[in-house]
VOMI-532656 format. One record per residue: x, y, z of N, C-alpha, C in turn. Coordinates in pm, whole numbers, padded with zeros to 5 digits, always signed. Layout:
VOMI-532656
XYZXYZXYZ;...
This chain:
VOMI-532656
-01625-01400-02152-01481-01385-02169-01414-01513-02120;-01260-01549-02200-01259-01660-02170-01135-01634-02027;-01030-01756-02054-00921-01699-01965-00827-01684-02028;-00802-01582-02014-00662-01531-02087-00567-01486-02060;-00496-01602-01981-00330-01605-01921-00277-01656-02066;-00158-01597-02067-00010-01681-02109+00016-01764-02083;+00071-01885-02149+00151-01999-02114+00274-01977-02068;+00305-02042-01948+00385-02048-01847+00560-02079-01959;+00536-02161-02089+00673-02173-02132+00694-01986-02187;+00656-01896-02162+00634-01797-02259+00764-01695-02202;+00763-01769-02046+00853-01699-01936+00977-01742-01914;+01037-01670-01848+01194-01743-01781+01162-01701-01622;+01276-01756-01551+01288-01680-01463+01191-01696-01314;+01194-01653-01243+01021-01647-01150+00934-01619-01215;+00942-01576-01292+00791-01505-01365+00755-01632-01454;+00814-01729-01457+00750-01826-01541+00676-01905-01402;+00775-01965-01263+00694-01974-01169+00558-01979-01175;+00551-01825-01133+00416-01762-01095+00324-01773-01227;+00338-01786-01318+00261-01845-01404+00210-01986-01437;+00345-02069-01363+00303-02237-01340+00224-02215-01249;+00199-02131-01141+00148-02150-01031-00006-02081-01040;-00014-01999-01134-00163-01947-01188-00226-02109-01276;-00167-02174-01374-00202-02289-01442-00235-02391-01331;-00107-02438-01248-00160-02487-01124-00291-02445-01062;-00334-02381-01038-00418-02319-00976-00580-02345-01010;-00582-02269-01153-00687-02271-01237-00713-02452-01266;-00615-02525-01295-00611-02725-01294-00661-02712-01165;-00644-02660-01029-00727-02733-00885-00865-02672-00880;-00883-02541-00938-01024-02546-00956-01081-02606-01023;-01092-02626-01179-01158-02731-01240-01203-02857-01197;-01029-02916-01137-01112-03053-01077-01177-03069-00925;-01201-02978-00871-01226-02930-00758-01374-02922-00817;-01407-02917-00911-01570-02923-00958-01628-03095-00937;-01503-03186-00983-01526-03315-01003-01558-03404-00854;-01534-03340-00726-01558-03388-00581-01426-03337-00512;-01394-03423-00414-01311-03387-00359-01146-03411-00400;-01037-03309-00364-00918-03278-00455-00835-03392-00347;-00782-03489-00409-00681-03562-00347-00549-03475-00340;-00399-03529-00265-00280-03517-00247-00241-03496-00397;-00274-03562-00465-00209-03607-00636-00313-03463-00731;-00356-03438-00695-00418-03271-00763-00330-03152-00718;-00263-03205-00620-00214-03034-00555-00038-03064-00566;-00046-03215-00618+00172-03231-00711+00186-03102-00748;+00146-03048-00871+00231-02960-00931+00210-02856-00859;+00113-02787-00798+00128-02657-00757+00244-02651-00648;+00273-02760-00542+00337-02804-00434+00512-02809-00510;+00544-02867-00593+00669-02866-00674+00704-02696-00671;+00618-02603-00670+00622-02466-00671+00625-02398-00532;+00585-02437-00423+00571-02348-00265+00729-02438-00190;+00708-02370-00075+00736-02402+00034+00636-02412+00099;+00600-02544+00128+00449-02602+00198+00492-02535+00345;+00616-02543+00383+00697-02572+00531+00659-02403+00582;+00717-02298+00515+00724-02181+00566+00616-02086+00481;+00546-02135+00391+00404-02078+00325+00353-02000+00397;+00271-01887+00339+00194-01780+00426+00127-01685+00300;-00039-01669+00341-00040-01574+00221-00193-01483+00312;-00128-01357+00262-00179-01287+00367-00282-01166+00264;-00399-01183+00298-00489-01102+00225-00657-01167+00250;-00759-01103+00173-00908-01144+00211-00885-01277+00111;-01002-01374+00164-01030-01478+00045-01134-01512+00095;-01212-01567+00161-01337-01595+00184-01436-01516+00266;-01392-01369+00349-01475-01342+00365-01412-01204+00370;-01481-01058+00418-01377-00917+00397-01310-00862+00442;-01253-00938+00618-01144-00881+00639-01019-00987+00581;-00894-00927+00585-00774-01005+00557-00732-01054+00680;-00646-01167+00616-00660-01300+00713-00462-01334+00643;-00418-01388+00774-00268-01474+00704-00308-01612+00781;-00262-01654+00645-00314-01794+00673-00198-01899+00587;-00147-02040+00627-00085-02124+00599-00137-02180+00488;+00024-02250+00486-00052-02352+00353-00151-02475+00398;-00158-02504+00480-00313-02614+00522-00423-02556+00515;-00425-02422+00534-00557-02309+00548-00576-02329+00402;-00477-02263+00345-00485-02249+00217-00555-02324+00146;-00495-02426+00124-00540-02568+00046-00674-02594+00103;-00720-02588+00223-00858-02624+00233-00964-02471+00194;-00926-02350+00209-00989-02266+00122-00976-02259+00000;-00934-02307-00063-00924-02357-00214-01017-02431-00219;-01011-02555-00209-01101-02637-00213-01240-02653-00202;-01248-02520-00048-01417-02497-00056-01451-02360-00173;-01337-02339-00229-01380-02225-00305-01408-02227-00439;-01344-02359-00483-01320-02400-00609-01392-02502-00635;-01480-02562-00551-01591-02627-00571-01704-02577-00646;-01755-02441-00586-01836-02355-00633-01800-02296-00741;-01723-02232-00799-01647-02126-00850-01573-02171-00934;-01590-02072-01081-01511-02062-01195-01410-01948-01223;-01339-01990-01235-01181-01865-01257-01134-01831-01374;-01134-01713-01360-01066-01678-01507-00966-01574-01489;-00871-01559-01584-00814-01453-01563-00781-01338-01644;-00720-01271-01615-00640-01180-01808-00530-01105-01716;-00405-01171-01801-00273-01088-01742-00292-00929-01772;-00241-00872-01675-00265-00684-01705-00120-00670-01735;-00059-00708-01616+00111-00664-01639+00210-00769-01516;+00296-00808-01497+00411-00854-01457+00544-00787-01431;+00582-00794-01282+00742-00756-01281+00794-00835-01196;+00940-00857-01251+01020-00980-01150+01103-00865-01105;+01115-00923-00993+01292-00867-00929+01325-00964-00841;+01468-00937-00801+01523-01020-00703+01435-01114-00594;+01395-01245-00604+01352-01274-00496+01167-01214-00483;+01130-01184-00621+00965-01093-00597+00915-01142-00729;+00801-01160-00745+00728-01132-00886+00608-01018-00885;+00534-00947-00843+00440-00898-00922+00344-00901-01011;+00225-00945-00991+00131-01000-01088+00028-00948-01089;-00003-00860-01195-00131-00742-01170-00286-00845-01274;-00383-00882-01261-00438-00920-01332-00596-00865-01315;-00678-00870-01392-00808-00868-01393-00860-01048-01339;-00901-01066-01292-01008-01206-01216-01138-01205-01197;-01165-01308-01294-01348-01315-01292-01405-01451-01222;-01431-01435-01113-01506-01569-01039-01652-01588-01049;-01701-01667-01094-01827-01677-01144-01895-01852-01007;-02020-01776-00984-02048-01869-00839-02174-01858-00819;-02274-01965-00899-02410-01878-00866-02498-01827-00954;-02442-01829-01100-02489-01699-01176-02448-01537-01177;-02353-01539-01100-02289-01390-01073-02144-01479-01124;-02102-01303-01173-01949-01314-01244-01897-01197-01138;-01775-01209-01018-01704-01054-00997-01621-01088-01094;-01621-00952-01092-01485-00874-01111-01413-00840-01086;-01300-00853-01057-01202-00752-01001-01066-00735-01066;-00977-00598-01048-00855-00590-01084-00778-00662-00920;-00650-00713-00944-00583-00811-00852-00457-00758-00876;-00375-00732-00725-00271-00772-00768-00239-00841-00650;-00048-00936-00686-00034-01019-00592+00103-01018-00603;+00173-00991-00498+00302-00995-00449+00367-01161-00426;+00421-01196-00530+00497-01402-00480+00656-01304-00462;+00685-01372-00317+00782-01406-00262+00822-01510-00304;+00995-01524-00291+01073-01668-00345+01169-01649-00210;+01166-01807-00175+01322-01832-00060+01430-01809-00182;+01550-01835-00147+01696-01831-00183+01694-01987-00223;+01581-02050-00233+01573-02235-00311+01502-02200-00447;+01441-02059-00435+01325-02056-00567+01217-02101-00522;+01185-02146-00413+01018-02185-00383+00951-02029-00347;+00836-02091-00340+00685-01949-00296+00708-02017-00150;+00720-01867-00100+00689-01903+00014+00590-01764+00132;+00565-01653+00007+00500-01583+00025+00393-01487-00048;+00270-01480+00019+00201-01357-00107+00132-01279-00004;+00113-01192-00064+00049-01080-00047-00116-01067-00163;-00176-01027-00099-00310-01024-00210-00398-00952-00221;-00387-00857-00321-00488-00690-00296-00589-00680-00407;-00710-00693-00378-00829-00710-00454-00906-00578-00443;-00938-00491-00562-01024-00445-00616-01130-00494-00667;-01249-00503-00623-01371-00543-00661-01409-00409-00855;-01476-00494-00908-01506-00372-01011-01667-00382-01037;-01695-00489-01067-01886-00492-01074-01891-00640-01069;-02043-00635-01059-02049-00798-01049-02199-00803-01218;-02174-00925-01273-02236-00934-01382-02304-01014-01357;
């Protein structure tokens, strides 16, 4: 299966955001295959956060949940996206005031194993329009 997000012009609103910020994302893994991710790989996703007051609170590298900054962040990315291929498929989306909502299926492939899981993820926006928060709730479904 391939990845099958929407293009980010498809949106208005935050919800286009959080879709620059899935494209962002999926661009730092790829080149995150090529060695190590300079300052100039993580421009566009950064045009999108609040680096300053960032926080994203959920499991990512190991099974309990963890809140962790954006320096955490960016360097668990990096060791994660070295290894690891991402994919996605939008399930569903809701904006509201200041929230987006992003329910997706996510396939990380690392190894010869593909998970699975259904995802969802709560982006917070300041009153500037930056991310400056998530939330992140993972359902595992099988591993292939």
């Amino acid at each position: 299966m391939a990845n099958e997000m929407p293009k980010s012009s498809e949106f208005t609103g935050l919800t286009r955001k959080v879709i620059e910020y899935s494209e962002a994302f999926a661009e730092i893994v790829e080149k995150a295959k090529g060695g190590t991710l300079s300052d100039a790989d993580w421009q566009r996703i950064e045009q999108i956060v609040d680096t300053e007051a960032f926080e994203r609170v959920g499991i990512f590298l190991g099974a309990q949940a963890e809140v962790i900054d954006w320096a955490k962040y960016k360097y668990y990315v990096s060791q994660y996206a070295a290894g690891t291929t991402w994919e996605g498929t939008l399930r569903h989306v809701t904006e509201e005031p200041g929230r987006v909502i992003l329910e997706l299926e996510e396939r990380n492939a690392s190894d010869g194993v593909t998970d699975v899981s259904n995802t969802v993820t709560i982006y917070e926006f300041s009153d500037a329009g930056k991310l400056r928060h998530l939330d992140v709730y993972i359902m595992p479904l099988e591993k292939r």
